[in-house]
N, CA, C and O of each residue as an XYZ file, in Angstrom:
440
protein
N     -24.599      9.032    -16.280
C     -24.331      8.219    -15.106
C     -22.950      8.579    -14.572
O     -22.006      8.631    -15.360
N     -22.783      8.832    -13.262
C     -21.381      9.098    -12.256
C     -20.544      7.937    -12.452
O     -20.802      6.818    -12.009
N     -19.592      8.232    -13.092
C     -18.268      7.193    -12.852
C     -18.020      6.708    -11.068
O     -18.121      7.595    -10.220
N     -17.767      5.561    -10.727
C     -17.702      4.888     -9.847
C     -15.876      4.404     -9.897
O     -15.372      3.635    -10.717
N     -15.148      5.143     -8.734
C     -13.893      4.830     -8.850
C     -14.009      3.760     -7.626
O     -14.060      3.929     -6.408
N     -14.030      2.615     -8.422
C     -13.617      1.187     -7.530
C     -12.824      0.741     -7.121
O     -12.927     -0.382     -6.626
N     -11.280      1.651     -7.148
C     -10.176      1.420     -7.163
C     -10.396      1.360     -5.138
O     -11.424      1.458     -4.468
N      -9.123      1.186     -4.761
C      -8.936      1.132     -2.987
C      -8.402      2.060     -2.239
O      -7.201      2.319     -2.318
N      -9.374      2.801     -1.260
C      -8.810      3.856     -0.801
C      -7.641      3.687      0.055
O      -7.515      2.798      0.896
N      -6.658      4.749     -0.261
C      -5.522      4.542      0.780
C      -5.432      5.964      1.983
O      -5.043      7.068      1.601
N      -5.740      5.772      3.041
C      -5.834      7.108      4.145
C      -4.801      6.896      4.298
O      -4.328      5.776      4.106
N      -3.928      8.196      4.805
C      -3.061      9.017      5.724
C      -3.094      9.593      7.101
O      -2.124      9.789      7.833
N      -4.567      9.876      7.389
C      -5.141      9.980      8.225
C      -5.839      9.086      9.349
O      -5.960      7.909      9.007
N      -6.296      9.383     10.544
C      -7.458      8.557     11.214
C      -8.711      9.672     11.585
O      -8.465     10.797     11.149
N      -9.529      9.590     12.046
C      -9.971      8.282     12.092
C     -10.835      7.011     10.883
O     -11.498      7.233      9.870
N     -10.510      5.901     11.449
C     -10.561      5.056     10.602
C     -11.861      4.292     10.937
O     -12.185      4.239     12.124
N     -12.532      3.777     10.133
C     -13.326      2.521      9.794
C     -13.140      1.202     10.975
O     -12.653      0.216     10.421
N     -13.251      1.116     11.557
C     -13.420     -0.261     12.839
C     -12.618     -1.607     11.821
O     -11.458     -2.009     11.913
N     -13.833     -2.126     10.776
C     -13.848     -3.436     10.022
C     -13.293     -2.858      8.557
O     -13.554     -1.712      8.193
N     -12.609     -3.653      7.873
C     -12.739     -3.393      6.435
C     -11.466     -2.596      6.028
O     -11.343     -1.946      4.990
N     -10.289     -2.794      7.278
C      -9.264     -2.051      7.276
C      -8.119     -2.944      6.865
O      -8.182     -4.080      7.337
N      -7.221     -2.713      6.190
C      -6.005     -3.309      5.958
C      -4.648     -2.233      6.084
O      -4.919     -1.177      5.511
N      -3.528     -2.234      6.571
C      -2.701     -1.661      7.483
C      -1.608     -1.463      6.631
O      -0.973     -2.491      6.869
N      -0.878     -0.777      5.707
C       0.363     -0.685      5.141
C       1.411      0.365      6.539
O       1.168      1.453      7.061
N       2.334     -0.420      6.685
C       2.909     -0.029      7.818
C       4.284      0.061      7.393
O       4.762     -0.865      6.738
N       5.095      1.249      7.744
C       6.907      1.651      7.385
C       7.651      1.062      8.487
O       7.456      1.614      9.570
N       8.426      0.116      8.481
C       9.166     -0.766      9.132
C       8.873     -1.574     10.050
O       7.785     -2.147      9.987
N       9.628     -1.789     10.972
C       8.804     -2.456     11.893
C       7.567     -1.808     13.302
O       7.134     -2.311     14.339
N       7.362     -0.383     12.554
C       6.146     -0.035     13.454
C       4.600     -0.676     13.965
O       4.028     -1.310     13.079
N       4.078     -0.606     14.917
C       2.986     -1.192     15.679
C       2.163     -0.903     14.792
O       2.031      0.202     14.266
N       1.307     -2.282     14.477
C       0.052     -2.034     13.483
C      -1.162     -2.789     14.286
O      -0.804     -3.849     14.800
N      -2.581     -2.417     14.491
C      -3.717     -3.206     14.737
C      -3.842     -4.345     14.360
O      -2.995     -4.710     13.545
N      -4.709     -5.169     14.694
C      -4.563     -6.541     13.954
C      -5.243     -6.261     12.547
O      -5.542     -5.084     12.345
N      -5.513     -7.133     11.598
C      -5.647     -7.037     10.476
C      -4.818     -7.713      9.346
O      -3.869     -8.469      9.552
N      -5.354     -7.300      7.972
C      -4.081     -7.580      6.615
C      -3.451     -6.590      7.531
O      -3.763     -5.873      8.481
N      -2.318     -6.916      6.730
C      -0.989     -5.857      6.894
C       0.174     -6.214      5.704
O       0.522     -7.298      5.236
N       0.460     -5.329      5.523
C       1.797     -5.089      4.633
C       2.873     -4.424      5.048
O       2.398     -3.313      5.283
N       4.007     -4.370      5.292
C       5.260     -3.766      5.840
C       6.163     -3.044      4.353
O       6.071     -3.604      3.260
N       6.948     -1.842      4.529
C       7.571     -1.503      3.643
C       8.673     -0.896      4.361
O       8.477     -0.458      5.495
N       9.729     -0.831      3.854
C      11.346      0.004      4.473
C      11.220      1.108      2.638
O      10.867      1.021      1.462
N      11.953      2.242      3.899
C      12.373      3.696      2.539
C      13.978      2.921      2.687
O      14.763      3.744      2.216
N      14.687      1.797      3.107
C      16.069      1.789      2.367
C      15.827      0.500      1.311
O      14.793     -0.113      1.045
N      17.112      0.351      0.851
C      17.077     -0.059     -0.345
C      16.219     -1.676     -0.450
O      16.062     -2.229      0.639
N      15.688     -2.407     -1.679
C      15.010     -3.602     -1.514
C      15.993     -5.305     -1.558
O      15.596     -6.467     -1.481
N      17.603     -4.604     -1.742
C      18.518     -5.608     -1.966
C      18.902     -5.803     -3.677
O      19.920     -6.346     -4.106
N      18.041     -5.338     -4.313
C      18.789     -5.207     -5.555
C      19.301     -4.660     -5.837
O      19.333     -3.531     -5.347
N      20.102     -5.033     -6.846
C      20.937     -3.952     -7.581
C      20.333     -2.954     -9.176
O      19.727     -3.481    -10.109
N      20.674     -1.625     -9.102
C      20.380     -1.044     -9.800
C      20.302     -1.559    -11.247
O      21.237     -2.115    -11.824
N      19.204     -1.339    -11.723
C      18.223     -1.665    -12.979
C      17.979     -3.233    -12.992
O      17.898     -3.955    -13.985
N      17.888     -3.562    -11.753
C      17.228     -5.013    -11.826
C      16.117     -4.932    -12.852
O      15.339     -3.984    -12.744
N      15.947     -5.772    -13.797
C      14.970     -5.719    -14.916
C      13.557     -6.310    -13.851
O      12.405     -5.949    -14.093
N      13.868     -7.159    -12.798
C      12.377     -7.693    -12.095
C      11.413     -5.888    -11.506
O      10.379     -5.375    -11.933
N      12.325     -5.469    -10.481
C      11.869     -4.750     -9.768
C      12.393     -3.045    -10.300
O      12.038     -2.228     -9.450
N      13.040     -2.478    -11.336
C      14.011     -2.098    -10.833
C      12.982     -0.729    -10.903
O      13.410      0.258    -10.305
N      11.655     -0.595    -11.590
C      10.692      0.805    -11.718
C       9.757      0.354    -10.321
O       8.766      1.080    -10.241
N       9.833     -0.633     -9.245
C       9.022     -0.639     -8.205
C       9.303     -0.033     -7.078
O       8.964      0.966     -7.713
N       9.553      0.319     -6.157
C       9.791      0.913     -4.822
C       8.923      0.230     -3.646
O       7.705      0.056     -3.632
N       9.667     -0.035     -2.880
C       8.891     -0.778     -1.623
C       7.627     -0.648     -1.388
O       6.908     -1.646     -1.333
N       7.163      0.546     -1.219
C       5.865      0.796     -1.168
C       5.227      0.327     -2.342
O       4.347     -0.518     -2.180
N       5.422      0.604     -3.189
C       4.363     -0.176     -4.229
C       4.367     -1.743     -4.447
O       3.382     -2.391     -4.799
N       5.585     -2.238     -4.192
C       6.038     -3.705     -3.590
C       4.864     -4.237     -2.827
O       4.103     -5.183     -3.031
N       4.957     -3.311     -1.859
C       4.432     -3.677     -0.439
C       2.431     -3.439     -0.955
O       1.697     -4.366     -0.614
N       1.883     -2.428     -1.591
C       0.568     -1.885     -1.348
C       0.280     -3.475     -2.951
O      -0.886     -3.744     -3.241
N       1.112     -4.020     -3.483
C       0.960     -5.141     -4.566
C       1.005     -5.998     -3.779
O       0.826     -6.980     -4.500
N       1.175     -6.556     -2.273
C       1.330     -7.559     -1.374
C      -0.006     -7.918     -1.048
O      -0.477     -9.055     -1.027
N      -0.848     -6.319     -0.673
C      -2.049     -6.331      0.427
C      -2.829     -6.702     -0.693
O      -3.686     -7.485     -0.285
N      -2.962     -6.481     -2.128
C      -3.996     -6.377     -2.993
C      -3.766     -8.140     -3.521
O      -4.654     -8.987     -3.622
N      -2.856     -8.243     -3.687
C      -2.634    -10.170     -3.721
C      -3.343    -10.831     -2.900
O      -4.354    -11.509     -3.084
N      -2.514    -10.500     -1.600
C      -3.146    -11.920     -0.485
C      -4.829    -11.427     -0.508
O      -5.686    -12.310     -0.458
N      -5.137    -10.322     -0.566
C      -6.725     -9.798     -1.260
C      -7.587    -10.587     -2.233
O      -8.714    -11.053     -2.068
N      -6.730    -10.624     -3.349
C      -7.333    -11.435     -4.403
C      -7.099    -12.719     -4.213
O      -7.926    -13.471     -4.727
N      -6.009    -13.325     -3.488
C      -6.186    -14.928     -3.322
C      -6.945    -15.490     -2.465
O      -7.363    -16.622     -2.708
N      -7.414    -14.609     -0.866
C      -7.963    -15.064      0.121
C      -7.139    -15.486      1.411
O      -7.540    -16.211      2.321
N      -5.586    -14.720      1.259
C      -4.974    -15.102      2.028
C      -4.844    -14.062      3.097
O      -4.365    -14.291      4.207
N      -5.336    -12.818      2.662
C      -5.507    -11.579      3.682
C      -6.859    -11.767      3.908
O      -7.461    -12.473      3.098
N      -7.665    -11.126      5.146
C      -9.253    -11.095      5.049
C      -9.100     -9.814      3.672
O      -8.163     -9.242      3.115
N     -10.718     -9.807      3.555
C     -11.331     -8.873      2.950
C     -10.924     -7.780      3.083
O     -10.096     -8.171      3.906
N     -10.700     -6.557      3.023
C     -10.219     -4.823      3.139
C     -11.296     -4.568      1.807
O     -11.718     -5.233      0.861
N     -11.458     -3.211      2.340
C     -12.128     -2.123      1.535
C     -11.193     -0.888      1.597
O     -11.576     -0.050      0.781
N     -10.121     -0.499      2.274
C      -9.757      0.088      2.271
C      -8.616     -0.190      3.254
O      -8.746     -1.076      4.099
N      -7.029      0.858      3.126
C      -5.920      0.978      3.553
C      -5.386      1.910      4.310
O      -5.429      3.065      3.886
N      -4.749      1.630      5.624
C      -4.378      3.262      6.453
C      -3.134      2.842      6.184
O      -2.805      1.656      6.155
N      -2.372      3.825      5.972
C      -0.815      3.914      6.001
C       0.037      4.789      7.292
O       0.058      6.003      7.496
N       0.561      3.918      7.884
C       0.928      4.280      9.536
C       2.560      4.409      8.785
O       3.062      3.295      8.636
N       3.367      5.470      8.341
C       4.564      5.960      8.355
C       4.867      7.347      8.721
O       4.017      8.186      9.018
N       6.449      7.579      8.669
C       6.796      8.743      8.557
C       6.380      9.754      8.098
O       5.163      9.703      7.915
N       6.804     10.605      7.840
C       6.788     11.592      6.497
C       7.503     11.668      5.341
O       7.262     12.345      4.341
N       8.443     10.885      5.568
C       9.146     10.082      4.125
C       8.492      8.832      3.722
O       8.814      8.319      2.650
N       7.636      8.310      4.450
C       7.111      7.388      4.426
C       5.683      7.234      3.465
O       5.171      6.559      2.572
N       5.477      8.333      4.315
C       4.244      8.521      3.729
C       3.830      9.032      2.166
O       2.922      8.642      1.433
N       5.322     10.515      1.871
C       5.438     10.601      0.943
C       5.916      9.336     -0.357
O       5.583      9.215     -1.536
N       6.538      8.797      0.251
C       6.863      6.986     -0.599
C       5.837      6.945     -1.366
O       5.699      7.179     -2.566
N       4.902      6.521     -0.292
C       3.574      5.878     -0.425
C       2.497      6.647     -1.519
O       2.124      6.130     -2.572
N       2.178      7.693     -1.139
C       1.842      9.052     -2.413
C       2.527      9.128     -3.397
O       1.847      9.594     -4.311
N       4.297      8.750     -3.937
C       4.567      8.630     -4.615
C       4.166      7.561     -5.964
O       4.210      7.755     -7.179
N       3.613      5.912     -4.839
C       3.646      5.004     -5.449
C       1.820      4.818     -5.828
O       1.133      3.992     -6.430
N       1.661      5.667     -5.337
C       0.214      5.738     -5.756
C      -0.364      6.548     -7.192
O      -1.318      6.462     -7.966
N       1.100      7.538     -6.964
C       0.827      8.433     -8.730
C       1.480      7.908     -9.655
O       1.116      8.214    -10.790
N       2.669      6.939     -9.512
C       3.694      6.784    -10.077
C       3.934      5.480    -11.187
O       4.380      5.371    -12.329
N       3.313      4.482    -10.049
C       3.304      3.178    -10.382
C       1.991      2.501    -10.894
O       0.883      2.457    -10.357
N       2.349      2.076    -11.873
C       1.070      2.029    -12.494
C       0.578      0.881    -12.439
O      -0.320      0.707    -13.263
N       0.926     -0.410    -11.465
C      -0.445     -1.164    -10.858
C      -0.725     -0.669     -9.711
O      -1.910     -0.652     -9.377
N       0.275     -0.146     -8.826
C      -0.531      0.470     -7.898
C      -1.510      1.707     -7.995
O      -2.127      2.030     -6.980
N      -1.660      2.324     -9.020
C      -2.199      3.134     -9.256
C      -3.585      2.892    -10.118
O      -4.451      3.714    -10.416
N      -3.483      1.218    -10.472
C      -4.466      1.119    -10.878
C      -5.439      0.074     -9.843
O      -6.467     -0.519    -10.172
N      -4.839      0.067     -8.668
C      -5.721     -0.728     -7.648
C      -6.181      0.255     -6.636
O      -7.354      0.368     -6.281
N      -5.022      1.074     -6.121
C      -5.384      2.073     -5.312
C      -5.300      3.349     -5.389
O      -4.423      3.918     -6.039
N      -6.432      4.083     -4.566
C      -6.347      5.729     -4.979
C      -6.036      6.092     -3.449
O      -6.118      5.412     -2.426
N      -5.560      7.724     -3.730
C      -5.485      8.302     -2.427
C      -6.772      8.852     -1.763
O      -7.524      9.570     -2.422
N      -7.019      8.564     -0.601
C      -7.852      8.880     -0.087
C      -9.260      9.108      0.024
O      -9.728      9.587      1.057
C-alpha cells in the first residue's frame, strides 16, 4: 500500500486552488481573503537564546499560527498554503519547512 503524506502543502507558486487556500504572507504584503498568517525576515523581539522561541524563526512561528487557528476552528478550513514573499522570504519559509520540526511535521513543500 502507497504511503499517503497528509502533511499540508505549502506552494511557492500560482496558480492556485480557488477554495481550500490559506495565505502565509512576508510583511505587510496584499493577501486574498482567507486564513492568513503574516511573517517579517527581521528579528521576532527576543533576545538571543530565548529558551521559548529561540530554535523558531518567524516563518515557522507564523506557518504554527495557520495550523492552530486550523485545529481550533478559528481559521476556516485550508487544505493547503501559498506563500506570497520575497526571495528571502520565501527561502525563510523552505528553510522552516526542512528545519523545524513541527513545521515540518504539519507541512510539506509543495
Amino acid at each position: 500500500m502507497p504511503w499517503l503524506d497528509a502533511r499540508i502543502p505549502v506552494l511557492f507558486e500560482l496558480p492556485v486552488p480557488a477554495v481550500g487556500v490559506a495565505w502565509l504572507v512576508e510583511g505587510d504584503g496584499a493577501a486574498p481573503a482567507g486564513p492568513l498568517a503574516r511573517f517579517a525576515l527581521a528579528g521576532d523581539g527576543h533576545g538571543p537564546g530565548c529558551a521559548c522561541c529561540a530554535a523558531r524563526t518567524p516563518a515557522a512561528v507564523a506557518l504554527a499560527a495557520l495550523f492552530q487557528g486550523r485545529a481550533t476552528g478559528r481559521l476556516a478550513w485550508f487544505e493547503l498554503v501559498v506563500v506570497r514573499a520575497s526571495p528571502q522570504g520565501r527561502a525563510a519559509v523552505a528553510a522552516a519547512l526542512a528545519g523545524d520540526a513541527l513545521a515540518s511535521a504539519r507541512f510539506r513543500a509543495g
